[in-house]
C-alpha positions as CSV (number, residue, x, y, z in Angstrom):
1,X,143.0,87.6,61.2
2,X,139.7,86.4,63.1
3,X,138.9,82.5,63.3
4,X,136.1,81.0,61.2
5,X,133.6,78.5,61.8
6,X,136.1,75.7,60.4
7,X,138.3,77.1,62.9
8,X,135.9,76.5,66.2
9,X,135.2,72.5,64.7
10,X,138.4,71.3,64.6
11,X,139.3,73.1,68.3
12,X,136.1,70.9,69.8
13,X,137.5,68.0,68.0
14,X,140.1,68.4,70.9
15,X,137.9,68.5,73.5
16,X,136.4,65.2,75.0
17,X,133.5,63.9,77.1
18,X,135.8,63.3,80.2
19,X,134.0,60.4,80.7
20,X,133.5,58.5,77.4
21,X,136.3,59.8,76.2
22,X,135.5,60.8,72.7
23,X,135.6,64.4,71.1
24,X,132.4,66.5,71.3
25,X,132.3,67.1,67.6
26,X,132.4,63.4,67.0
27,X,129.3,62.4,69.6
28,X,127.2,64.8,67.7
29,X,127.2,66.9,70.8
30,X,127.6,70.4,69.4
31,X,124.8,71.8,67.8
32,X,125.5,74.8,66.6
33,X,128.8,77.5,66.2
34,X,128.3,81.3,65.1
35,X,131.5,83.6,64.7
36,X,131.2,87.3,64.5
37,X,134.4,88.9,64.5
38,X,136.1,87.7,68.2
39,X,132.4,86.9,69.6
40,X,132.0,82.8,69.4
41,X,129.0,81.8,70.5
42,X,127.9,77.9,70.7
43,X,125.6,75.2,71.4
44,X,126.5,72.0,73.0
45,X,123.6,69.8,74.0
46,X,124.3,67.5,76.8
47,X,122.5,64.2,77.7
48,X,121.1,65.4,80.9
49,X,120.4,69.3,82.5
50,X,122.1,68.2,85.5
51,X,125.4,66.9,84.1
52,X,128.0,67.0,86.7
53,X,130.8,67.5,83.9
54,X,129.3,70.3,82.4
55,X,132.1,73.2,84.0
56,X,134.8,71.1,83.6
57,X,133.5,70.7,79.5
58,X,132.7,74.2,79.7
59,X,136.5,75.1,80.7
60,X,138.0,72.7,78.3
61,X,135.9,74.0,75.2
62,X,137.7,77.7,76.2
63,X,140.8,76.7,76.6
64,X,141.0,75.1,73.0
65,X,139.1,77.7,71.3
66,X,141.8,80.2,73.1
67,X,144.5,77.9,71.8
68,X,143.2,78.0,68.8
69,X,143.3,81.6,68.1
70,X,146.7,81.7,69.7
71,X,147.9,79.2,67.1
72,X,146.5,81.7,64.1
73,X,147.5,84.7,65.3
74,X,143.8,86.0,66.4
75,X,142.8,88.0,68.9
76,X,141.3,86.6,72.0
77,X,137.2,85.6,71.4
78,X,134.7,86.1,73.5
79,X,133.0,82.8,74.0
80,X,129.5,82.0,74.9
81,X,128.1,78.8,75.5
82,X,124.8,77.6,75.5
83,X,123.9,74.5,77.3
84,X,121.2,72.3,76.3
85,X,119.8,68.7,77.0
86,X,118.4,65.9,75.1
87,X,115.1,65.9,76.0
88,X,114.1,62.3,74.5
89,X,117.1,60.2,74.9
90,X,119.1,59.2,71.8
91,X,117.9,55.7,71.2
92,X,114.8,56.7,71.8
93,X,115.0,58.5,68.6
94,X,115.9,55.2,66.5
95,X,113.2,53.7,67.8
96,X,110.0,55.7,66.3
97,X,111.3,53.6,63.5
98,X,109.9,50.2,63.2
99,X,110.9,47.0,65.9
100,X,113.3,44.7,63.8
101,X,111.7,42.3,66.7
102,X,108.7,42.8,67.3
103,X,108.0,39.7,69.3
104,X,110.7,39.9,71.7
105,X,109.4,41.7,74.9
106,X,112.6,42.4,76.6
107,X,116.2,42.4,75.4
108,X,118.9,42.6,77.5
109,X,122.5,43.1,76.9
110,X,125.5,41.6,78.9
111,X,128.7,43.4,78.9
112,X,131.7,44.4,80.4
113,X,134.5,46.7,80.0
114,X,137.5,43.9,79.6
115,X,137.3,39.9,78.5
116,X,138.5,37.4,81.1
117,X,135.3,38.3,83.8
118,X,133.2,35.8,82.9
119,X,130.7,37.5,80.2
120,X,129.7,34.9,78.4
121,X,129.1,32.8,81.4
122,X,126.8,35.0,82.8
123,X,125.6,35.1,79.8
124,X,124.4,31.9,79.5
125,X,123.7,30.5,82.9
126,X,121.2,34.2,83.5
127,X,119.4,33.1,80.4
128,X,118.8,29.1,81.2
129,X,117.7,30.3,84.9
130,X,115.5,32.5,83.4
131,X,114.2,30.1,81.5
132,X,114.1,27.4,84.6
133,X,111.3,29.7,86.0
134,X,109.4,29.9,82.7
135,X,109.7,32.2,80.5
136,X,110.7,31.9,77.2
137,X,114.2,33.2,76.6
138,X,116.5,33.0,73.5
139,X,120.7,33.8,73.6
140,X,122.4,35.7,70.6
141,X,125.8,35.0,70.9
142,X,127.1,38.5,70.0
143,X,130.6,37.8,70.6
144,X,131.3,37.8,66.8
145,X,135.4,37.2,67.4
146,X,135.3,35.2,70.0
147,X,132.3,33.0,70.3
148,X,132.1,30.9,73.2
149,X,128.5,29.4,73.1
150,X,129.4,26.3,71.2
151,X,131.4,25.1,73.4
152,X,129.2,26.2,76.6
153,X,126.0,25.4,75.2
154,X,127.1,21.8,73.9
155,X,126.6,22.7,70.6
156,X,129.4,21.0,68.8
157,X,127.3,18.0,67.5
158,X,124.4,20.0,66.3
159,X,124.7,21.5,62.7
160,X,123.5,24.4,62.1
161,X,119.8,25.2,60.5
162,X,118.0,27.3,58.2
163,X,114.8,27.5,56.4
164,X,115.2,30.6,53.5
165,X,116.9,33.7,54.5
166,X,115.8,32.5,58.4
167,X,118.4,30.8,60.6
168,X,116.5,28.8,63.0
169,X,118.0,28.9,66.7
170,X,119.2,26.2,68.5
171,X,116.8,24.5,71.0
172,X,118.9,23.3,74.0
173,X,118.3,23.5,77.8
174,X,115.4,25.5,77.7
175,X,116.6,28.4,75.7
176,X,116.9,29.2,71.8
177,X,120.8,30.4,71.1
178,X,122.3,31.4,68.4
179,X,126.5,31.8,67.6
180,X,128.9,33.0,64.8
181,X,130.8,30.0,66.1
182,X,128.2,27.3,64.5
183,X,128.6,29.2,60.9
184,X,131.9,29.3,60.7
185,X,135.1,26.8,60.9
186,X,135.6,26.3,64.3
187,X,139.4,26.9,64.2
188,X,138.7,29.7,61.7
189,X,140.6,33.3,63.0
190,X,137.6,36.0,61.8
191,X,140.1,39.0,61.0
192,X,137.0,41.0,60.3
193,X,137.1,45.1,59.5
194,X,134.1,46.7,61.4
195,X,131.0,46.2,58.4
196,X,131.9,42.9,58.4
197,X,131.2,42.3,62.0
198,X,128.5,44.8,61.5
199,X,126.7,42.5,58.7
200,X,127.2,39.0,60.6
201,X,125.7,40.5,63.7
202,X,122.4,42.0,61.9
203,X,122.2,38.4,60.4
204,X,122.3,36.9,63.6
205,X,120.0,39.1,65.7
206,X,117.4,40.0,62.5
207,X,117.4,36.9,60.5
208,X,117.2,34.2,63.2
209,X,113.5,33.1,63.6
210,X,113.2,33.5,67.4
211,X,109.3,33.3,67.8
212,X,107.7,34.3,70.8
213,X,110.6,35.6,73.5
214,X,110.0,36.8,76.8
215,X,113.7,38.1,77.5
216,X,116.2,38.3,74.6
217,X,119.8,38.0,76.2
218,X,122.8,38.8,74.4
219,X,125.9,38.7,74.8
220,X,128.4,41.6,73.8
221,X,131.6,41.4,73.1
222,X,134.0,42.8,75.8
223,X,135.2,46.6,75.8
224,X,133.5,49.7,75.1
225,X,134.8,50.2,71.6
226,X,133.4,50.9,68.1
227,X,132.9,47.1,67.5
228,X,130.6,46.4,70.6
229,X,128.6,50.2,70.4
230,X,127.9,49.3,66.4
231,X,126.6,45.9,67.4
232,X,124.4,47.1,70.3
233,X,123.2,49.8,67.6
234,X,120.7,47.1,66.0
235,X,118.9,45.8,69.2
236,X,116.1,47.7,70.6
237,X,117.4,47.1,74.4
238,X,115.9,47.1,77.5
239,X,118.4,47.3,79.1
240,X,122.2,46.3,80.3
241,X,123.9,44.1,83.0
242,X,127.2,44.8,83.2
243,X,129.7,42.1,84.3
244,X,132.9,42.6,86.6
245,X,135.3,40.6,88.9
246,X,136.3,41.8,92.5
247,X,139.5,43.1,91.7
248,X,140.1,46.8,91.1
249,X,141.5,46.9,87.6
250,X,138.3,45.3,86.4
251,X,136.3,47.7,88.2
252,X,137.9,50.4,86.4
253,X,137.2,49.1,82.8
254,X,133.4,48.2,84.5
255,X,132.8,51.8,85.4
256,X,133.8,52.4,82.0
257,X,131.3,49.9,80.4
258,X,128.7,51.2,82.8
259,X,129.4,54.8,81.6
260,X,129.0,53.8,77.7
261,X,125.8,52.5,78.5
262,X,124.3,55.8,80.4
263,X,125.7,57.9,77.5
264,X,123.8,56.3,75.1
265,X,120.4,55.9,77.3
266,X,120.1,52.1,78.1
267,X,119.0,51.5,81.6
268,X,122.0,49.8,83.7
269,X,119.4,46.9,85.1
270,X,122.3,46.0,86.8
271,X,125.9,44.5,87.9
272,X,126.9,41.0,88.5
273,X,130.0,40.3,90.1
274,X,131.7,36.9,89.1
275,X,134.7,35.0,90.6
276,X,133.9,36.9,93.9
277,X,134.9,34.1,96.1
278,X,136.6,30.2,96.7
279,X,135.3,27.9,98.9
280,X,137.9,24.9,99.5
281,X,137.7,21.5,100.7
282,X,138.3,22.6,104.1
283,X,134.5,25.1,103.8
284,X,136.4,28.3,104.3
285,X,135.6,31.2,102.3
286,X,138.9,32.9,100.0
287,X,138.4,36.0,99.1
288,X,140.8,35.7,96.2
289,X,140.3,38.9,94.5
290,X,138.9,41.0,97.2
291,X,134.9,39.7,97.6
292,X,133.0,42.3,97.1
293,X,134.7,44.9,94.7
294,X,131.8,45.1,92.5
295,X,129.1,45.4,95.2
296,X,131.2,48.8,96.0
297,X,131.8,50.0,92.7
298,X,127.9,49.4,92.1
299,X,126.8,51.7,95.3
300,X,129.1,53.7,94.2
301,X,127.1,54.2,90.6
302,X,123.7,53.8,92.3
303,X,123.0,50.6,90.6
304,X,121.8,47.5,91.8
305,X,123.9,44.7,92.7
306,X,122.0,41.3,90.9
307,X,124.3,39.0,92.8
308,X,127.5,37.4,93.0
309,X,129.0,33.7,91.6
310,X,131.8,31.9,93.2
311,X,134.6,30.2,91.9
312,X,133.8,26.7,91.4
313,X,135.4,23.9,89.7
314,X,132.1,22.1,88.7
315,X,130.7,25.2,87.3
316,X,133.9,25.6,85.3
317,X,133.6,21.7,83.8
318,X,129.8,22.1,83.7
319,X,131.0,25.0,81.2
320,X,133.5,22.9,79.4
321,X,131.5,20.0,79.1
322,X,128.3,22.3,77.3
323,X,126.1,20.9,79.9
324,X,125.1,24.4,81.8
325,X,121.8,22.9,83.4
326,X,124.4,20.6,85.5
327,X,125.1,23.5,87.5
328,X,121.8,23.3,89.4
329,X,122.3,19.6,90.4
330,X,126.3,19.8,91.4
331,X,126.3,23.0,93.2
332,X,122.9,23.9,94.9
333,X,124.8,26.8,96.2
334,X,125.0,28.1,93.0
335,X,121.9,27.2,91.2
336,X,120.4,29.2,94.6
337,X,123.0,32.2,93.0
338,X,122.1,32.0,89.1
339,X,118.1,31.6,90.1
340,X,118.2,34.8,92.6
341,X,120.2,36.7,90.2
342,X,117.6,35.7,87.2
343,X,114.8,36.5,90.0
344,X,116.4,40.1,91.1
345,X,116.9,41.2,87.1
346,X,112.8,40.0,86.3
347,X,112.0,42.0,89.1
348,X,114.0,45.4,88.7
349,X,113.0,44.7,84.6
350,X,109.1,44.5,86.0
351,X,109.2,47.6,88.5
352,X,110.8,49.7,86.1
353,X,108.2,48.7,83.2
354,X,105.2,49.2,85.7
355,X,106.2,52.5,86.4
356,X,107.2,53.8,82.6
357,X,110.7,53.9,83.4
358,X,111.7,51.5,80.5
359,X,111.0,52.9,77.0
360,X,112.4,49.6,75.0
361,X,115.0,51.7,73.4
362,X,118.0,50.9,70.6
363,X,121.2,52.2,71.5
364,X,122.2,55.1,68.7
365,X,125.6,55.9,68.0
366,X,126.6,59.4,66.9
């Protein structure tokens, strides 16, 4: 008995990308299997020439094929790989097709591997400083289970607004946002299956009449799952910042948000490290968390560091209250924070144009 094509598929199924953690059949990443007698020969096409996995993938895919003939009573193959690299990287491929929006320059997503690090308060305060130095920014609240824009943008009062199949953004402190959380009940749970989120997002991001946009932000929801990689799918991004607290168990599930976001070709623009200090009444510095966890984990991934935002109770009512611009006046320490970290991502964004290192893709899952 010899093994058969079938055979070798459901053996690779077994084997994952050690560090997105997903089987190499399901990423798309084998390419082609050919069995003649115990000879196995195959083609697994990585995301760069240099990948620093590729012996450790290389081992695994032999040790599951040798399983596998074990397990049917085959002799021992002879496997041959063949290693090859994405040339073009895979969003780069969805985006020959046509910009769903075309008028938005720059689209960045904000994510981070776990909720409770201060995402959507990133965010928001990234996109109003932005906007404080003049560009013309907008804020999808991509967050579709747990919006949080309503209530840190002030939006409570406002209802929402649409002219045809166009939902027109909010206009408030500087920026045009947009949130799930202003469609629906606010006390409504949305126990949504995965097309469901799927739809509300592409109505949110497509069908929302931004205009003219410099910089696009949105805000993911946490994790590296299926829902927040077949959100990011629709947007033709930029690029990523990545949001983490000082603590190591947050770095862990950052590295892991950073790593999604390499995989699939987005540019990593850079990190942003939140909570990262207290200062109390008597002016000394806490480091409650251990300052500087993220600048660490960030060398560590070659990626910039955008800056880092304290604990602060007025920044925390100023976020309570939905009146973000607040910030600036109660707290000049941290409106100097939000408006070098806007200044640092507009600059990084601009070098990396300038020298054709951005390629305005949309993440593609496979």
């Amino acid at each position: 008995m010899s093994l058969k094509e079938k055979d070798i598929f459901e053996a690779l199924k077994t084997v994952d990308d050690p560090e997105i953690k997903k089987d190499l059949v399901t990423l798309g990443m084998v390419k082609a299997v050919k069995v003649q007698g115990t000879n196995v020969e195959l083609t697994i096409q990585l995301t760069t020439p240099a990948c620093p996995l590729k012996d450790k993938i290389r081992s695994d895919i032999e040790s599951a094929i040798e399983k596998a003939a074990k397990n049917a009573g085959a002799p021992s193959p002879q496997v041959a790989i063949e290693f090859t690299a994405e040339v073009t990287k895979p969003n780069q491929r969805a985006a020959e097709g046509a910009d769903p929006l075309p008028n938005v320059k720059h689209v960045i997503a904000v994510g981070a591997g776990k909720g409770g690090v201060g995402k959507s308060t990133v965010s928001s305060l990234l996109a109003i400083a932005l906007a404080k130095s003049g560009a013309r920014v907008g804020l999808l609240d991509g967050d579709i289970y747990g919006p949080s824009m309503p209530t840190m943008l002030g939006l409570d009062n406002l209802p929402p607004a649409a002219e045809g199949q166009q939902l027109i953004p909010f206009d408030v402190h500087g920026i045009k946002a947009i949130t799930i959380g202003k469609l629906v009940p606010p006390d409504k749970a949305l126990i949504w299956r995965g097309p469901m989120a799927h739809g509300a997002f592409r109505q949110l991001a497509l069908q929302t009449d931004w205009g003219e946009l410099d910089y696009l932000i949105v805000d993911l929801p946490p994790g590296t799952g299926d829902v927040p990689l077949t959100l990011a799918q629709l947007i033709p991004l930029t690029g990523a910042v990545v949001v983490c607290t000082p603590q190591k168990v947050a770095q862990d599930d950052a590295r892991r948000a950073v790593r999604m976001f390499q995989q699939l070709g987005v540019t990593v623009l850079g990190m942003v490290e939140n909570m990262s200090y207290f200062v109390g009444d008597d002016g000394k510095q806490y480091d409650l968390f251990g300052r500087g966890g993220t600048e660490s984990l960030a060398a560590s991934l070659n990626i910039p560091l955008l800056g880092t935002l304290p604990i602060h109770s007025k920044l925390r009512e100023n976020c309570d209250l939905g009146t973000p611009l607040a910030n600036w006046d109660d707290s000049p320490e941290t409106g100097q924070h939000l408006d070098q970290m806007a200044q640092d991502l507009a600059g990084r964004i601009s070098v990396l144009t300038h020298a054709g290192s951005l390629q305005q893709p949309t993440i593609s899952v496979t």
